[in-house]
Phi, psi and omega in degrees: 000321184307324195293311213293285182310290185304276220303347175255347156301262187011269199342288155327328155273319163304326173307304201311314184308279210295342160269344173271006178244012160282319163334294171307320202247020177278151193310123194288339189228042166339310203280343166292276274204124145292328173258138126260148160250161187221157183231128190250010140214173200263136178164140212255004199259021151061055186273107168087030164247162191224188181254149130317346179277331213245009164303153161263190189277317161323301163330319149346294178274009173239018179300098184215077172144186154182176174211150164202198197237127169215176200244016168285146148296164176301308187302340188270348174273308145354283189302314168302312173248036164038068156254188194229120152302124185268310186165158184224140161237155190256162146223178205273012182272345201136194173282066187272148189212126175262164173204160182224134222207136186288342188277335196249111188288330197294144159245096167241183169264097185250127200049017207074000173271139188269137166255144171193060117219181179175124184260119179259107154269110181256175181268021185229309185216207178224114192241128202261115178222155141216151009288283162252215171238101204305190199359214174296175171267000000 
């Protein structure tokens, strides 16, 4: 009875773990967007993204961005995680805007300044990542 009882403690604690670390690495911007992409590794040339549908059980623990394509504004995204717009650049694809928000754990350096959210305003759509956004727009 004693064995019955731990393997079912186990269970259970093993649920709790493995939902607090889907908690942790679950997509930072849920409330935009149905689709993500998640990036399982940090690199801008967009090497190891995935779908969020397309996880493994592993993947999880490799989490390090995601991105997806949305129709908030910037300033609203600004407002939501109480960040501070850092600098923006223009190119002839659209806008890009970074900003840094105390809400958000994913991290880089961009001039030394730390950045985790980075906004693309494009001429078809606008796509939203942290830290920034891996591969193309």
């Amino acid at each position: 009875m004693r064995k019955i009882f731990a393997l079912f403690i186990s269970i259970i604690i093993f649920t709790f773990c493995f939902y607090s670390l889907y908690a942790e690495k679950s997509p930072v911007f849920k409330a935009y967007a149905e689709k993500y992409e998640l990036y399982l590794t940090a690199g801008s040339f967009g090497d190891n993204i995935v779908l969020a549908t397309n996880l493994n059980f592993g993947d999880y623990l490799n989490i390090k961005g995601e991105s997806c394509v949305v129709s908030v504004s910037y300033g609203q995204v600004l407002a939501d995680f109480s960040a501070t717009h850092v600098f923006s650049e223009e190119t002839s694809a659209g806008i890009s805007y970074y900003a840094y928000s105390p809400r958000v754990k994913y991290k880089t350096y961009v001039d030394g300044k730390a950045i985790n959210i980075h906004y693309f305003n494009g001429k078809e759509y606008a796509k939203l990542g942290t830290p920034i956004i891996f591969g193309s727009f």
